[in-house]
C-alpha positions in Angstrom: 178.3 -40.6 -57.5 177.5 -44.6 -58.3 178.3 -44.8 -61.7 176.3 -48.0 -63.9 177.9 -50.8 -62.6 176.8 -49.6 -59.2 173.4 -49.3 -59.7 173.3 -52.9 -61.3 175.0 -54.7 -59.1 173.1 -56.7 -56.3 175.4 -56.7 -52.9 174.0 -56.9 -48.8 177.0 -54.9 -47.8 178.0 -52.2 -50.0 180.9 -51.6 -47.8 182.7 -54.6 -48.6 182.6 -54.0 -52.3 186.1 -53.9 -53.8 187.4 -52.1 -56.3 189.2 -55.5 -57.6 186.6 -57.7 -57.4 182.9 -56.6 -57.0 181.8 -59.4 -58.6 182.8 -61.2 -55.5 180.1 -59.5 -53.6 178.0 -59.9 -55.4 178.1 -64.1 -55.7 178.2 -63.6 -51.4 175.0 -61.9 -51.6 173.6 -64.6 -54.2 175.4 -67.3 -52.2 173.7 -66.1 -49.0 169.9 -66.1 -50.1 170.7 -69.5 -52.4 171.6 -71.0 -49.2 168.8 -69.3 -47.3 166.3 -70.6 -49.9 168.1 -73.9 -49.8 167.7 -74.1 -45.6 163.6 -73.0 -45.7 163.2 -75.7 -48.6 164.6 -78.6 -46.7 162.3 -77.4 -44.0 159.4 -77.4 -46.0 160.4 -80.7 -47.6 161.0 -82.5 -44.3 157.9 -81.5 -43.3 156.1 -82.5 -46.2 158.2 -86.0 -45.4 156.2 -86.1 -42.5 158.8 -85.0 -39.7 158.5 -81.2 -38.7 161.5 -81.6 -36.0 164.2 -81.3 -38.2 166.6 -78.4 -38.5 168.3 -78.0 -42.2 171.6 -79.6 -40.7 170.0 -82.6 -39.1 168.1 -83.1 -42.6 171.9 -82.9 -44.6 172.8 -85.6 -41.7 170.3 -88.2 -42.2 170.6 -87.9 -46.1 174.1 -88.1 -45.8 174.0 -91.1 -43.1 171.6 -92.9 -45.0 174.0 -92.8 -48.3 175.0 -96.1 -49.8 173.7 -97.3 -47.1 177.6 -97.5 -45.4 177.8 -96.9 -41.7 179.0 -93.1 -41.2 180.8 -92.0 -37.8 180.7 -88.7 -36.6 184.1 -87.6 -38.1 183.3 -89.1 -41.6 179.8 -86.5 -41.3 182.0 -83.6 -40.5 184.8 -84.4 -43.3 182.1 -84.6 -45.9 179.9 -81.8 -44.4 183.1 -79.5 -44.6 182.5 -78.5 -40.8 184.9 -78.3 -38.2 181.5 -77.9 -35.2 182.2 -81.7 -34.2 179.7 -80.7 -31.1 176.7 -79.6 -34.1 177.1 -82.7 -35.5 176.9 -85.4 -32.4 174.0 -83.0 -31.3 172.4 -84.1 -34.9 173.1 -87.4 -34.4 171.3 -88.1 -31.0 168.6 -86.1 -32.0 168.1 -88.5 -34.8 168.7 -91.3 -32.9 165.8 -90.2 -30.3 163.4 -89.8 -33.3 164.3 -93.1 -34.2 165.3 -92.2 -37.5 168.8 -93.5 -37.3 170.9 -96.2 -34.9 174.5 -96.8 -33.6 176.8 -99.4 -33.2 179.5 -99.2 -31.1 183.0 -100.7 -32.9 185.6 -100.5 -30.6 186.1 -96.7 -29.6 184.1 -95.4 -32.4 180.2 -95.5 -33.1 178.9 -96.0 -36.2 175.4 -94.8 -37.2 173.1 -95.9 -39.9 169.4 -95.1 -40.9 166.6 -97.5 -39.4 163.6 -98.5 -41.6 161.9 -95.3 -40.2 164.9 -92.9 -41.4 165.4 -95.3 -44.7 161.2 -94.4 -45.3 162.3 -90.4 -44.7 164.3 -90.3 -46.9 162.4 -91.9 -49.8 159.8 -89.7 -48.9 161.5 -86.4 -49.1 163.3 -88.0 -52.1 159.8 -88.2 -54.1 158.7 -84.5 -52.6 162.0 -83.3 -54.1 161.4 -84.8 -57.2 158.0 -83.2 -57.8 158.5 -80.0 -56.4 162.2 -79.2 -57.4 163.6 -81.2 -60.2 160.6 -80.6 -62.4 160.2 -77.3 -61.6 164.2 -77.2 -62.6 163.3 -77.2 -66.6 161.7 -73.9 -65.8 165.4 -72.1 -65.4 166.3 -73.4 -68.9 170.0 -74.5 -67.0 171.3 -77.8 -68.8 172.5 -80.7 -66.7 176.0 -79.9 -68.0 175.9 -76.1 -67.1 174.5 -77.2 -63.1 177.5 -79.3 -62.9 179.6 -77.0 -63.3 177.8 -74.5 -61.1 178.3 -77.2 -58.5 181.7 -77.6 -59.4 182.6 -74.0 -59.0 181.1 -73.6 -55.8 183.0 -76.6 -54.6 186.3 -74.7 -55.7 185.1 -71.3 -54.2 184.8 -73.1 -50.7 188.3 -74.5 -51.2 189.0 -70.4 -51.5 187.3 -69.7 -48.3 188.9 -72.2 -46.6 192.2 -70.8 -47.3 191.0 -67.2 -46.8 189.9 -68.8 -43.1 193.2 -70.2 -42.0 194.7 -67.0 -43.3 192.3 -65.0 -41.1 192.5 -66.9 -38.2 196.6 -66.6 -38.1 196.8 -62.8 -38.3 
């Protein structure tokens, strides 16, 4: 029989629940529809931006390509992007650089990408949607600055934990 905690706890995949650590379901199953939300809304912002071809990763490339305005190769993406999919990424890239949102430059071996005057106008774009549709409607949750750092700073250490909890899985 469930007893309380059972019936208040919110979890996909009730057969994962441990007995240590439910609470760890239960931040997968938020974890899993906050990124689901997050994915539709840079959809719907991107499309608002005025380009409907973008995927949620090829959005997270241009932003991050278009930062400081530094010339980004496809490794640095990766690094930053915490993915190993090299392939995901260079697929990203040319589709940007057939929208003409971004352009390369070949140094030596590498090629270095940055945003064109059509990706830099994207992103300002989306930037302004953003502004007006999520960080107003941010006040709403009542979630300090201080307390959303620290949100962001405990996700970044959780990923450092499924990291580890990868390698360890993929050597048994």
């Amino acid at each position: 029989m469930a007893d309380d905690h059972d019936l208040n706890s919110i979890v996909s995949s009730s057969h994962l629940v441990s007995e240590l650590s439910r609470e760890l379901s239960e931040f997968e199953y938020g974890l899993t529809i906050a990124n689901n939300s997050f994915q539709r809304w840079m959809l719907h912002c991107s499309s608002s931006s005025g380009v409907n071809e973008l995927t949620p990763l090829d959005v997270l490339v241009i932003h991050h390509i278009n930062h400081r305005d530094r010339s980004k190769k496809v490794s640095d993406i990766c690094f930053i992007l915490n993915l190993e999919d090299t392939h995901t990424i260079a697929y990203s890239v040319r589709k940007l650089v057939s929208l003409g949102m971004i352009i390369g430059t070949k140094q030596g071996k590498e090629t270095f990408y940055n945003t064109t005057e059509s990706g830099q106008s994207y992103c300002q774009k989306y930037r302004k949607i953003r502004e007006s549709c999520l960080i107003n409607s941010l006040k709403a949750l009542n979630l300090s600055n201080k307390e959303l750092g620290e949100v962001a700073s405990a996700l970044r250490m959780l990923s450092g934990l499924y990291d580890q909890a990868s390698r360890a899985a993929a050597s048994l």
